[in-house]
C-alpha positions as CSV (number, residue, x, y, z in Angstrom):
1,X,58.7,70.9,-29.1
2,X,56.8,69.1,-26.4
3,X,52.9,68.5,-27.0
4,X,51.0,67.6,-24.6
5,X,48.1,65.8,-25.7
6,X,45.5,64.1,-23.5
7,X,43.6,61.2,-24.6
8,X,39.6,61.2,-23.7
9,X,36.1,62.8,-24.4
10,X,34.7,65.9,-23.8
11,X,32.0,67.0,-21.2
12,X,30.0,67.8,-24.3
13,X,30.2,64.8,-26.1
14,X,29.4,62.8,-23.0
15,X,26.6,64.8,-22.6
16,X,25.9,64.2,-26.7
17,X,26.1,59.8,-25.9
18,X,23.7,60.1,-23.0
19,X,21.1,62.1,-24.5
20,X,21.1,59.8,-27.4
21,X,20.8,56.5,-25.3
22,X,17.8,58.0,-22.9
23,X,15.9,59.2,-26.1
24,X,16.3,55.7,-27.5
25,X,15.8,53.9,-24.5
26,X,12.4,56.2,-24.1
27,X,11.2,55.5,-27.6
28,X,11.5,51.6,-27.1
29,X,9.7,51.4,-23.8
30,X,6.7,53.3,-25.5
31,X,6.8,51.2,-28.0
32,X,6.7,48.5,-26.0
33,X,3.9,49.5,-24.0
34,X,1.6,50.2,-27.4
35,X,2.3,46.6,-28.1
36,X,0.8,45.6,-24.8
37,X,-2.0,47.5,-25.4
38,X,-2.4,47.2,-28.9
39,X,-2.2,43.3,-27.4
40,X,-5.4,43.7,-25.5
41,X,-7.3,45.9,-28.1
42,X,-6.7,42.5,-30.6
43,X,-8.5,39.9,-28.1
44,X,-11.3,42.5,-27.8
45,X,-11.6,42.8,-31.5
46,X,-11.3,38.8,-32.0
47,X,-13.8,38.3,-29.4
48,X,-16.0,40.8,-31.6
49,X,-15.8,38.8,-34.9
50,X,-16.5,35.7,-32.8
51,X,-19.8,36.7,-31.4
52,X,-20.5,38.1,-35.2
53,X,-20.0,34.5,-36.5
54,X,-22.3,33.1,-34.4
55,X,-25.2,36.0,-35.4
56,X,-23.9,35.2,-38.8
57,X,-24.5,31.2,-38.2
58,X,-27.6,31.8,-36.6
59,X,-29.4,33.5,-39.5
60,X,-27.4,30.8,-42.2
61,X,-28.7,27.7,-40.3
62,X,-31.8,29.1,-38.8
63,X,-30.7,27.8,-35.9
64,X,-30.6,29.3,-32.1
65,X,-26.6,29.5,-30.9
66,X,-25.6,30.7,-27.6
67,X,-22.8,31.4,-25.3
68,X,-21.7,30.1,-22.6
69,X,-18.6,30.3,-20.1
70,X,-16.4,27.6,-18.8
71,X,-13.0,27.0,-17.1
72,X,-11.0,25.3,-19.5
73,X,-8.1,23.1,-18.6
74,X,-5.4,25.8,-17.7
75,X,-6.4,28.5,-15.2
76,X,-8.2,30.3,-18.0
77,X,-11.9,30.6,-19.1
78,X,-13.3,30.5,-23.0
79,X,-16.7,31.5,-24.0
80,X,-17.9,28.0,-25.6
81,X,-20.7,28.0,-28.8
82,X,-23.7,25.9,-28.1
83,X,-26.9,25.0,-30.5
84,X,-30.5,24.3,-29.6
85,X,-31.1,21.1,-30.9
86,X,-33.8,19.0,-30.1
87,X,-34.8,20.6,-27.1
88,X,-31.6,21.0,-25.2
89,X,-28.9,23.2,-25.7
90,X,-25.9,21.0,-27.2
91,X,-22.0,22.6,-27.0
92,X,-20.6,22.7,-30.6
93,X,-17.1,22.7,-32.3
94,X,-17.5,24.9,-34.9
95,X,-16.6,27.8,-34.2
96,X,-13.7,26.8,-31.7
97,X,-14.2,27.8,-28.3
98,X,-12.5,31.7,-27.5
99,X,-10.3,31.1,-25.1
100,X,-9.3,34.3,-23.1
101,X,-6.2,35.6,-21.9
102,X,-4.8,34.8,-18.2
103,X,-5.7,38.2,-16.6
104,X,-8.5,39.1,-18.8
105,X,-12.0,39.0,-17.1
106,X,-16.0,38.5,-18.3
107,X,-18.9,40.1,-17.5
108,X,-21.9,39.5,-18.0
109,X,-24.9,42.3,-17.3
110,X,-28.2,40.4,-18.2
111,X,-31.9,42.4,-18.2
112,X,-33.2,40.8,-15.8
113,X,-37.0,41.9,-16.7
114,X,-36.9,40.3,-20.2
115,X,-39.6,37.4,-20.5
116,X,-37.6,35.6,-23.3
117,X,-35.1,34.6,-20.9
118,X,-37.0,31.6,-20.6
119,X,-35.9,29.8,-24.0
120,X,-32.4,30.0,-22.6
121,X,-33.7,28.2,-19.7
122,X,-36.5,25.8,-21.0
123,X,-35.0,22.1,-21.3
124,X,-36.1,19.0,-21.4
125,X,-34.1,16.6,-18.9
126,X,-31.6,14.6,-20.5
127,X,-30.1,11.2,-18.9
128,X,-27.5,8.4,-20.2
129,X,-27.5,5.0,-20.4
130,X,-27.4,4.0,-16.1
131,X,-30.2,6.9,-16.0
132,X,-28.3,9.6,-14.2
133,X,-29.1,12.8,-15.5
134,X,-26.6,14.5,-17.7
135,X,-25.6,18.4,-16.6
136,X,-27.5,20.8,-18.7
137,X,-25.8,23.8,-20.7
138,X,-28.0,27.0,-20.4
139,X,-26.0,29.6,-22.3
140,X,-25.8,33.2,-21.0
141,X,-27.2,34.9,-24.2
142,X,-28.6,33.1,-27.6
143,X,-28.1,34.4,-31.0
144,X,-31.6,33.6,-32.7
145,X,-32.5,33.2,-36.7
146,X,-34.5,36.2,-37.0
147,X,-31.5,38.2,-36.1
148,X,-31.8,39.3,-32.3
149,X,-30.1,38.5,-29.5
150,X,-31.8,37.2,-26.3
151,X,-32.3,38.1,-23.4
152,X,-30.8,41.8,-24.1
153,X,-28.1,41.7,-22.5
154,X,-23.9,43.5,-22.7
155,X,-20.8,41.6,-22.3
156,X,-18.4,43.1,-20.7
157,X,-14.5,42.0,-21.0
158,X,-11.9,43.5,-18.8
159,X,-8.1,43.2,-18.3
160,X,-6.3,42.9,-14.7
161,X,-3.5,45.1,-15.6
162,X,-5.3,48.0,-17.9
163,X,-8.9,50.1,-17.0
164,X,-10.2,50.0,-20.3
165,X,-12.7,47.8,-20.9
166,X,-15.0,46.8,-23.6
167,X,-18.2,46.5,-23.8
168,X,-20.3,44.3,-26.2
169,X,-24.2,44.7,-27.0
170,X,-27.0,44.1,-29.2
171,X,-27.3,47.4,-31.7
172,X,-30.9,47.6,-33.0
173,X,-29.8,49.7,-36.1
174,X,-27.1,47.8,-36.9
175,X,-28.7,44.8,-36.6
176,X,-25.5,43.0,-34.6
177,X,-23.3,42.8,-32.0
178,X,-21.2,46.1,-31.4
179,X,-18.4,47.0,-29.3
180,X,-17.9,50.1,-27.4
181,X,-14.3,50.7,-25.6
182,X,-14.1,52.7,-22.3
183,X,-11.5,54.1,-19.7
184,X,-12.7,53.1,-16.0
């Protein structure tokens, strides 16, 4: 007696391999795009516990800290802590500088109408040694000892390649910097 067997799969389990490779294929590249965002959603929440610090600093030392913004050495910027010492504003170590991501973005939304602006801007000139005067830091908002934040102003950090942003701003209430996330 002759069989005739032939070798191979079936329609069905073909069907059975590729339906189990698309699903896991599907569930990795979800996953991968959480991690991008979950990615973004971590430099916003850093950048939160940053600016608490310096409140947190501010209030300790009874001190005035401030922000400001500069380019660092690669392409990308970091918000920089500076003290009001002696007149002039003076750019600190601690806490390090935040340095943002490549394609994230700062901005900074500043009322305009608020009369204590002028401490931020108030300094005395300062020179070195061969009398050429030295370039003044004038931070974008100050973190003062009694606990507010001047001038009122909201922070605003964005991404290039996602529309949600994040805002940060001074919450009377809560007596510190909060942060609000929202879709473009």
């Amino acid at each position: 007696m002759n069989v005739n067997r032939q070798s191979g799969f079936t329609l069905i389990e073909v069907a059975v391999v590729v339906m189990i490779v698309a699903t896991i294929s599907a569930m990795s590249l979800l996953a991968i795009n959480q991690a991008f965002d979950r990615r973004y959603a971590n430099e916003a929440d850093r950048l939160l516990i940053w600016l608490q610090q310096l409140g947190e600093r501010s209030a300790l030392e009874g001190a005035a800290y401030g922000v400001i913004k500069e380019r660092s050495e690669s392409a990308t910027g970091q918000l920089r802590a500076v003290v009001y010492y002696r007149a002039r504003w003076v750019a600190v170590t601690s806490p390090q500088p935040f340095i943002l991501s490549d394609d994230a973005t700062i901005d900074w939304f500043i009322d305009s109408a608020n009369e204590s602006e002028e401490l931020l801007r108030q300094q005395e000139p300062l020179f070195d040694a061969q009398g050429a005067e030295i370039e003044r830091l004038l931070p974008e908002i100050a973190f003062l000892p009694d606990g507010y934040i001047e001038p009122k102003a909201e922070l605003q950090l964005g991404f290039e390649s996602i529309t949600e942003r994040y805002n940060y701003h001074w919450d009377e209430a809560f007596s510190g910097i909060v942060m609000e996330r929202y879709r473009q």
